[in-house]
Backbone bond lengths (Angstrom), bond angles and torsions (degrees), N, CA, C in turn:
res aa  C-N    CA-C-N  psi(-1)  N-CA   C-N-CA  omega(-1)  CA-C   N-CA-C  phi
1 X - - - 1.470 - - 1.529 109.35 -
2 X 0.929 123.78 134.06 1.503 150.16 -175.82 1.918 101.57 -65.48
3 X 1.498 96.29 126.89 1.574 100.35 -178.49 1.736 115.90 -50.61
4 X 1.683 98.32 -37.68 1.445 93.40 171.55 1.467 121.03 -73.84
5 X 1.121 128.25 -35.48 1.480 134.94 173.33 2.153 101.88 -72.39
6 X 0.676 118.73 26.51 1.337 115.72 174.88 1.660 101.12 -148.89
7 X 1.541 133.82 -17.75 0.774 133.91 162.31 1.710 116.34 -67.69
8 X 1.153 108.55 -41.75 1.787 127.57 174.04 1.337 116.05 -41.42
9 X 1.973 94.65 -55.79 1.247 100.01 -166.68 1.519 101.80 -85.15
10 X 1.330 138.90 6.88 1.432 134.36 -175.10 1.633 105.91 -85.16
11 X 1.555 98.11 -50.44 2.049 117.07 169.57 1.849 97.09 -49.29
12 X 1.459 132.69 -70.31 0.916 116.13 156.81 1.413 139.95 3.47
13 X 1.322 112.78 -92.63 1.568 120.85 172.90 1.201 102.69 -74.86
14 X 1.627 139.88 -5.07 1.565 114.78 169.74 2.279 102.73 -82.61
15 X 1.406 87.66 -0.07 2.037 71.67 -173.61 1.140 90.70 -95.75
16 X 1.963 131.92 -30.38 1.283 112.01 -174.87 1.485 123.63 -72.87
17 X 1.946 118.48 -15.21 0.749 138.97 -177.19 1.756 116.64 -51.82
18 X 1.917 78.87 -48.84 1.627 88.13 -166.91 1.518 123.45 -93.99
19 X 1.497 102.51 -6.69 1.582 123.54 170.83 2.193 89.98 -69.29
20 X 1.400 99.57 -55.97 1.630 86.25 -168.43 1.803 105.91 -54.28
21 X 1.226 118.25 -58.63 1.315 101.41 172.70 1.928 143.50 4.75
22 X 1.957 63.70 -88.78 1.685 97.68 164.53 1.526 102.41 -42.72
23 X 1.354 144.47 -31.53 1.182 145.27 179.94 1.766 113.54 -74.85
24 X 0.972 105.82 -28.49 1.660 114.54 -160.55 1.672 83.90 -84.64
25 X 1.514 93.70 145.17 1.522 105.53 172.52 1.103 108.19 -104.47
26 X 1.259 111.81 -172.33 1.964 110.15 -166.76 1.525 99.25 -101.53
27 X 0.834 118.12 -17.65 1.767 110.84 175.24 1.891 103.68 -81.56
28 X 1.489 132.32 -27.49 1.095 116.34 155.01 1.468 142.27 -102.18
29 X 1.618 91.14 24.07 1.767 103.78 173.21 2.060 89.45 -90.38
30 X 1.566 102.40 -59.08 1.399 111.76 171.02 1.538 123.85 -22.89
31 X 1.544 101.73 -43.35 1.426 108.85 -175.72 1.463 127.33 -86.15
32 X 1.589 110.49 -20.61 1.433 136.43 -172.68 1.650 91.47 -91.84
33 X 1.040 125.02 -47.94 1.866 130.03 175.51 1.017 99.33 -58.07
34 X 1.420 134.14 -73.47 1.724 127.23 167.90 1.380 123.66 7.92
35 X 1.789 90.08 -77.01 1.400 113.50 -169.47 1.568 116.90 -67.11
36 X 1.389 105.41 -39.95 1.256 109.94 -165.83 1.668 113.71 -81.81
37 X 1.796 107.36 -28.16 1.524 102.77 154.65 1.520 125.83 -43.53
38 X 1.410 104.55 -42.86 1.482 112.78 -158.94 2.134 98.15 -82.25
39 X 0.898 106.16 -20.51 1.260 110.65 164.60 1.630 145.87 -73.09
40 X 1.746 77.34 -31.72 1.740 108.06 177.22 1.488 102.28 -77.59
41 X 1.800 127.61 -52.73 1.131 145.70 171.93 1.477 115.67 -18.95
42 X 1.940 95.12 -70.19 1.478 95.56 -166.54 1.826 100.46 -99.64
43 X 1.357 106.20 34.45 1.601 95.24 143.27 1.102 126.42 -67.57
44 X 1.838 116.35 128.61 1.986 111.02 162.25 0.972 98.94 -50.17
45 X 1.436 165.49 -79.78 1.497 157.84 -11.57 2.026 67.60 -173.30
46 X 1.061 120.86 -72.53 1.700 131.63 -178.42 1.462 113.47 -53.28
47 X 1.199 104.22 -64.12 1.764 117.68 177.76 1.295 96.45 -60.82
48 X 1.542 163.84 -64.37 1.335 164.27 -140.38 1.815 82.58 -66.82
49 X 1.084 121.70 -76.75 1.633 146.93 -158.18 1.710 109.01 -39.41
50 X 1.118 101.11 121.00 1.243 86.14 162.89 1.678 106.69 -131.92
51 X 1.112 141.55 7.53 1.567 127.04 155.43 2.249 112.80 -99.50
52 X 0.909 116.00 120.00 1.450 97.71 -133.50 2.013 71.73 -144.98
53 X 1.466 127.14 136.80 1.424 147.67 -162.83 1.621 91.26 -138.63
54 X 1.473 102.71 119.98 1.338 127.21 178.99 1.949 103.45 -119.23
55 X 1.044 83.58 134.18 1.984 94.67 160.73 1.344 109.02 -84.28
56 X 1.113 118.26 146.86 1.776 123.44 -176.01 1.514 90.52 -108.04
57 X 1.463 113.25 121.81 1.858 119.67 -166.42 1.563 94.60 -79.33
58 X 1.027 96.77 177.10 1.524 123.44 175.80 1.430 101.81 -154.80
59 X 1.152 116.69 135.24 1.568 151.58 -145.42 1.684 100.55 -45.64
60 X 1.711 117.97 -17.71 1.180 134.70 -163.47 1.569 89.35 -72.42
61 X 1.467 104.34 -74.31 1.495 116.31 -148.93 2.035 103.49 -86.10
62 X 1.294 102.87 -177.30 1.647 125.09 176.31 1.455 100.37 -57.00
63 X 1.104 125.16 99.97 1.517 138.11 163.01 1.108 111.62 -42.36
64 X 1.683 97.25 138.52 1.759 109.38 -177.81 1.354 127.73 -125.37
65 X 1.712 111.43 17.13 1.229 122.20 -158.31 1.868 89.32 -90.30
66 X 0.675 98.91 -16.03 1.807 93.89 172.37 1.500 126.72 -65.82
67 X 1.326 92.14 -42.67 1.757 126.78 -167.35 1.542 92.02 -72.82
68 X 1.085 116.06 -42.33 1.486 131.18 -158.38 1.626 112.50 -85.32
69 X 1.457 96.56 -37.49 2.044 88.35 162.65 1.503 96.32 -109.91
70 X 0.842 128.65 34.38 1.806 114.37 141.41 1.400 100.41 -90.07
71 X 1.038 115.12 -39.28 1.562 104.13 -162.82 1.628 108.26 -88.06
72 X 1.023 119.68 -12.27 1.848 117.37 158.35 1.802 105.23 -95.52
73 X 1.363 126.29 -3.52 1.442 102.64 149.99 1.728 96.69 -100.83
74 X 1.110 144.28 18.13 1.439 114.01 169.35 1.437 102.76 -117.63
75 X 1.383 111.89 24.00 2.081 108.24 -173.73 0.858 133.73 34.15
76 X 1.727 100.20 62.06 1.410 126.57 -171.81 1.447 117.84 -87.27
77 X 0.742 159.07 157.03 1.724 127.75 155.82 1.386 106.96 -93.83
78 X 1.282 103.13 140.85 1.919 120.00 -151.98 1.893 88.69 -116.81
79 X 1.702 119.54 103.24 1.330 113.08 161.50 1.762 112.79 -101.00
80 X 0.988 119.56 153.85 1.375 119.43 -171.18 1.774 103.14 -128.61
81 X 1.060 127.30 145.21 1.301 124.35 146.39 1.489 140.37 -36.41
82 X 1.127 113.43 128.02 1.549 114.29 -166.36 2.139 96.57 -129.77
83 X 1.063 114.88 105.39 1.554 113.27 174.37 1.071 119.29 -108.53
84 X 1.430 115.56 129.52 1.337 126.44 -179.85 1.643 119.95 -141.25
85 X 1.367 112.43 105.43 1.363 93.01 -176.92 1.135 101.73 96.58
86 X 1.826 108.40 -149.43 1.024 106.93 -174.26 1.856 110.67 -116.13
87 X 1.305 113.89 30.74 1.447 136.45 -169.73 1.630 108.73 -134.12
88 X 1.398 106.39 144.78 1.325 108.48 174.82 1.945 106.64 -112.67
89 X 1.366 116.06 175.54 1.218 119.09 177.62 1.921 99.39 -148.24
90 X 0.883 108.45 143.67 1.625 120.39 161.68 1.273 119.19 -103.47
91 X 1.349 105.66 87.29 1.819 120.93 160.13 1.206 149.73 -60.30
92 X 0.780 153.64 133.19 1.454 151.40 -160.83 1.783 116.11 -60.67
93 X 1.254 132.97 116.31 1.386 100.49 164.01 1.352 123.55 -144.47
94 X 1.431 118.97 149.10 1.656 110.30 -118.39 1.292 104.69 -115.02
95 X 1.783 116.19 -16.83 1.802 109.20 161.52 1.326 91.35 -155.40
96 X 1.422 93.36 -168.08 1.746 109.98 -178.28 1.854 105.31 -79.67
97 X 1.222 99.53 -25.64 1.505 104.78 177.92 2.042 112.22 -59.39
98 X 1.614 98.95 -51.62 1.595 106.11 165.27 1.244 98.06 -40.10
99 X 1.312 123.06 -82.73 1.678 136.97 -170.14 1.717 102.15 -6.88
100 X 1.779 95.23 -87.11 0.949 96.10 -167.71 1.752 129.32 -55.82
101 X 1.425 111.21 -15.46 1.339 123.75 173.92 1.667 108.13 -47.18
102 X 1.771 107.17 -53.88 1.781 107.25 -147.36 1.656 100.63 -47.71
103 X 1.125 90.71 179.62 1.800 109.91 178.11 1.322 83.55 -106.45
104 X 1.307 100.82 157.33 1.411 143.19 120.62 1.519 132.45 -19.87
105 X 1.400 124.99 87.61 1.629 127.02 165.67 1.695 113.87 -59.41
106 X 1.162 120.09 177.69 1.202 137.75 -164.81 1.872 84.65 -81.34
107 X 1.335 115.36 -46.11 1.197 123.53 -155.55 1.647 104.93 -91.00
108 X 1.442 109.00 35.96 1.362 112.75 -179.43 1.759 109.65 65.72
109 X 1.529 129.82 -40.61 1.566 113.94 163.87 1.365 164.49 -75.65
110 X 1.436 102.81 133.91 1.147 106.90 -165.72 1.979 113.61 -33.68
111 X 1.367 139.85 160.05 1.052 145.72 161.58 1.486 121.85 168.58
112 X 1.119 88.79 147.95 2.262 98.84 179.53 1.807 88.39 -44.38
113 X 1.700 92.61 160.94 1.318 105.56 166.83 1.037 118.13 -93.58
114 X 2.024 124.86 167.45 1.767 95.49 -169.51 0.985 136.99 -79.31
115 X 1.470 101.11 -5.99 1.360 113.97 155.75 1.571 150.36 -92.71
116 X 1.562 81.27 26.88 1.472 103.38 163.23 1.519 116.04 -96.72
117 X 1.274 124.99 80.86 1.417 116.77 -175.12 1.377 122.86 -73.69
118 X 1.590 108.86 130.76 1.510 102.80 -172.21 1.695 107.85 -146.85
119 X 1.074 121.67 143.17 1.501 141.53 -161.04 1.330 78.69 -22.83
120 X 1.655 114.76 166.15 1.716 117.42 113.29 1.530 125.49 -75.57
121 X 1.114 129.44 172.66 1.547 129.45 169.87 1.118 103.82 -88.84
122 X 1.495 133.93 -3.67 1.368 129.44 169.69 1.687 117.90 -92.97
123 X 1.366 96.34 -9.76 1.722 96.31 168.34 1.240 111.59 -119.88
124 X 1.588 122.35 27.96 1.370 139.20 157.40 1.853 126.66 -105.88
125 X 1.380 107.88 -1.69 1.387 87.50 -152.58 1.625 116.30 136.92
126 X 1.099 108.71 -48.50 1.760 114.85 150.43 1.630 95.53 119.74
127 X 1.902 131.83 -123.46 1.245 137.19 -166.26 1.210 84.18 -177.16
128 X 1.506 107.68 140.74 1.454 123.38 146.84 0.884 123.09 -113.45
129 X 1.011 137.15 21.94 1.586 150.41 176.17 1.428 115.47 -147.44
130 X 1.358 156.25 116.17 1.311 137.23 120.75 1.322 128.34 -119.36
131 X 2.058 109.93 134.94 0.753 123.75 -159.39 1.861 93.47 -100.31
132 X 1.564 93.60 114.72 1.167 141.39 -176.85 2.126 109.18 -57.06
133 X 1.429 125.13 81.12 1.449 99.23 170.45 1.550 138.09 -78.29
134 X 0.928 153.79 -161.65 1.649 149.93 172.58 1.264 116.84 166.14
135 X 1.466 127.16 -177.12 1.617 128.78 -165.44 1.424 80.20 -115.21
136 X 1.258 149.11 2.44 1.800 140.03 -167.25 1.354 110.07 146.70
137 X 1.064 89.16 147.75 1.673 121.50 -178.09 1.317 138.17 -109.96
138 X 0.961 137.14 179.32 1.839 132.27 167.56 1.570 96.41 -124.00
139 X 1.296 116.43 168.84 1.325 111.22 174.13 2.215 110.67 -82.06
140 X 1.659 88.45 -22.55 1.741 113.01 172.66 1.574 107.73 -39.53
141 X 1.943 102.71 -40.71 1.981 95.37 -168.20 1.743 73.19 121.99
142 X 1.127 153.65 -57.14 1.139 131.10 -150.96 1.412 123.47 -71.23
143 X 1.774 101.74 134.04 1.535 105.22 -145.08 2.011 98.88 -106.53
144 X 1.085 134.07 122.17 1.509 125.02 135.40 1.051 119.75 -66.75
145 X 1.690 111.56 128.84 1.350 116.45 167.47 1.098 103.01 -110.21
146 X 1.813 100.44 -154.25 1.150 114.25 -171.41 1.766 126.31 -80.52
147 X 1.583 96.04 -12.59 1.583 104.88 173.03 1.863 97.62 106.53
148 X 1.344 118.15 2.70 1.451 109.30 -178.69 1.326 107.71 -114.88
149 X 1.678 124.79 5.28 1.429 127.46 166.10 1.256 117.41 63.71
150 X 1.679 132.79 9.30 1.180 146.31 149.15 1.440 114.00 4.20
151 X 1.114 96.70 -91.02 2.058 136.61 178.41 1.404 88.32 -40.34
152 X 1.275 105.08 -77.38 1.835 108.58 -162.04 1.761 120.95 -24.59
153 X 2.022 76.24 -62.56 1.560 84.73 -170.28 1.801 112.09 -67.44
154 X 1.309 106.82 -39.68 1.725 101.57 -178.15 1.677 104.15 -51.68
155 X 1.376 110.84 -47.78 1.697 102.78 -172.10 1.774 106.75 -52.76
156 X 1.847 122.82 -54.05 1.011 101.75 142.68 1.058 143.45 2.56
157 X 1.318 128.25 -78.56 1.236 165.55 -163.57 1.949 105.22 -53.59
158 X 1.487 102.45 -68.03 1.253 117.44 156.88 1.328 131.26 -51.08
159 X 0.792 125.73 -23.84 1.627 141.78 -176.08 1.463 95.28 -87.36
160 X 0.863 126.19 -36.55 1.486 121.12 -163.01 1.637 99.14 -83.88
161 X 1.487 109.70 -55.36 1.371 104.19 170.96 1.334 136.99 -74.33
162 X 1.435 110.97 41.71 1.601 115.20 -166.00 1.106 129.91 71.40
163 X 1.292 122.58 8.00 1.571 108.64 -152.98 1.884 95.39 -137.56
164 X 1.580 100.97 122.36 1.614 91.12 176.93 1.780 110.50 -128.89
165 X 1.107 102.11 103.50 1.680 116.56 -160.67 1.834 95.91 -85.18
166 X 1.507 97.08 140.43 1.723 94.43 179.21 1.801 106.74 -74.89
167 X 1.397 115.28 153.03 1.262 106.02 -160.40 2.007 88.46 -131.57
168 X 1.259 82.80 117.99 2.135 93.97 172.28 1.402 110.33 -93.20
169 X 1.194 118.40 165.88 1.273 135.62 170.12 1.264 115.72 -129.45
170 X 1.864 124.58 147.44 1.497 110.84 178.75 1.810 92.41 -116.91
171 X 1.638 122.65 134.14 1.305 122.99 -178.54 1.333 105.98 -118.80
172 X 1.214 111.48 123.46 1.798 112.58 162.45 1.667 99.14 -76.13
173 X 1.534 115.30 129.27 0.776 149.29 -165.81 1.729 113.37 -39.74
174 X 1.606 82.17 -36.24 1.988 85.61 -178.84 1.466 107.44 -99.34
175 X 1.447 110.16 18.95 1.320 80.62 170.43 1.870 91.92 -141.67
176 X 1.255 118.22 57.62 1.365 141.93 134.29 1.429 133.87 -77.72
177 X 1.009 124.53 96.70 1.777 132.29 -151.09 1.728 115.95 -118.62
178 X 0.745 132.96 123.04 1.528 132.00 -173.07 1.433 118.98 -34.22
179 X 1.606 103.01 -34.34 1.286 105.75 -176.85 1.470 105.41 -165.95
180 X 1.508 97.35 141.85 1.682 104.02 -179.54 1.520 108.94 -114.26
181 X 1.339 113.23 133.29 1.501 112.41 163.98 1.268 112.23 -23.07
182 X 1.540 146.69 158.90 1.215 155.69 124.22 1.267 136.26 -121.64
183 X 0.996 115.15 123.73 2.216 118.35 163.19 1.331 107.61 -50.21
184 X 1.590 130.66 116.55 1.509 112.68 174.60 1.630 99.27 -69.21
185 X 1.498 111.75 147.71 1.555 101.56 162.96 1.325 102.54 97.78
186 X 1.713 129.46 -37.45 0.893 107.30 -157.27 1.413 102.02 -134.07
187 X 1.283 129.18 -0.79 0.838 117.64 179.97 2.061 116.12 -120.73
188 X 0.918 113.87 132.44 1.583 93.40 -154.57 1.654 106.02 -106.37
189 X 1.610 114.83 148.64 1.373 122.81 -144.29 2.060 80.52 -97.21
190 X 1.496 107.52 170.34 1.469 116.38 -170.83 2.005 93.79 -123.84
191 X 1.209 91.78 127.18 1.303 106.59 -167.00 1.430 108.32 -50.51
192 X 1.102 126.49 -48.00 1.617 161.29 -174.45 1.325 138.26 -112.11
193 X 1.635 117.00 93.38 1.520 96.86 -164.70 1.564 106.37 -117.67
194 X 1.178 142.70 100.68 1.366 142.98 164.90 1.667 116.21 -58.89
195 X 1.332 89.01 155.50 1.745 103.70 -152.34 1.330 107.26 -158.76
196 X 1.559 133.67 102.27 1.530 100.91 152.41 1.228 145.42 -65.19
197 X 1.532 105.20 138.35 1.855 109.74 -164.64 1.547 92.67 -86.64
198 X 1.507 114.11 -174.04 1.467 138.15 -170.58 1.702 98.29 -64.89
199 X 1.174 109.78 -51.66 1.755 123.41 178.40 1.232 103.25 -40.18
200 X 1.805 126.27 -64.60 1.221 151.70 -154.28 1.833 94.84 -52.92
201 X 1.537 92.86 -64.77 1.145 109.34 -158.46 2.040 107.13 -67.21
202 X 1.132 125.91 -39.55 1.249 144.96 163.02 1.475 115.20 -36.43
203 X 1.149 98.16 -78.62 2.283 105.06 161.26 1.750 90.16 -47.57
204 X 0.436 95.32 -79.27 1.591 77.00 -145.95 1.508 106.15 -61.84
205 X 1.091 149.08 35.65 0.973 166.45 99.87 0.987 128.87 -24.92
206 X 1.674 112.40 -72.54 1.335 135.34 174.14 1.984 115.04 -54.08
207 X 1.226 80.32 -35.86 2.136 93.82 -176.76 1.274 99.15 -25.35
């Protein structure tokens, strides 16, 4: 399939993606984040890790403010996204107090200002963990993003400097799809994708 004919169909499933959203209410994004923290948690793949890159959510996606003080009470090292341009960086960030400090992007996310200069994790030491965001998934690892190739290029990015960190994903349930468009080459698959199943969703139901 032709980059442009696979590009089409990616715009495609990103409007049906975001129409389903718009559908999800906040008590079952709340409830699917729940689950899927508690899933992400007692990964070995998580627990082994200790330099570990979180996305800071926005009200859209699987919330991470949970994920995010476990891992400053378990003395984790917490990197976050830093965007600028047309490049991303993974920064250091050092309590919940930072947290609550960042500003506000245009794009609703949290992040240092740019004139807050702060390491990369690639000229520290690298990541063993990053938790991977997107609008949908495959159960394969194949990721939709947002269309700005962020993720891609940093994993790139890592590869080049030695360093190949396992990369998770968190999926609300409806928007897990058999199969996602892909760029061969260019677009890179997520080792690990968590999901609540029918079971998941049932218990906690029942509570």
């Amino acid at each position: 399939m032709a980059s442009t004919t696979i590009q089409t169909a990616k715009a495609v499933l990103r409007k049906k993606c975001k129409n389903t959203l718009s559908l999800l209410s906040d008590v079952d994004k709340n409830l699917q984040s729940d689950i899927l923290t508690k899933k992400l948690l007692s990964l070995p793949e998580f627990q082994a890790s200790k330099r570990i890159s979180v996305y800071l959510s926005t009200p859209e996606e699987v919330q991470t403010d949970q994920i995010l003080k476990y891992m400053m009470a378990n003395k984790k090292t917490c990197f976050i996204p830093h965007y600028c341009g047309p490049s991303m960086k993974m920064v250091p960030l050092q309590s919940l107090e930072d947290y609550e400090s960042l500003p506000l992007t245009k794009w609703n996310i949290k992040q240092p200002r740019d004139d807050d200069i702060r390491s990369d994790a690639l000229e520290t030491g690298g990541l063993d963990l990053i938790i991977m965001p997107g609008l949908a998934f495959s159960m394969a690892g194949a990721r939709l993003g947002r269309g700005k190739g962020y993720y891609d290029a940093y994993l790139k990015r890592c590869y080049e400097h030695g360093y190949k960190p396992v990369t998770v994903s968190l999926c609300f349930h409806q928007l897990l799809f058999d199969n996602i468009p892909v760029i061969p080459g260019s677009d890179m698959f997520v080792d690990k994708v968590l999901y609540p199943d029918a079971a998941d969703l049932m218990e906690n139901i029942l509570r």
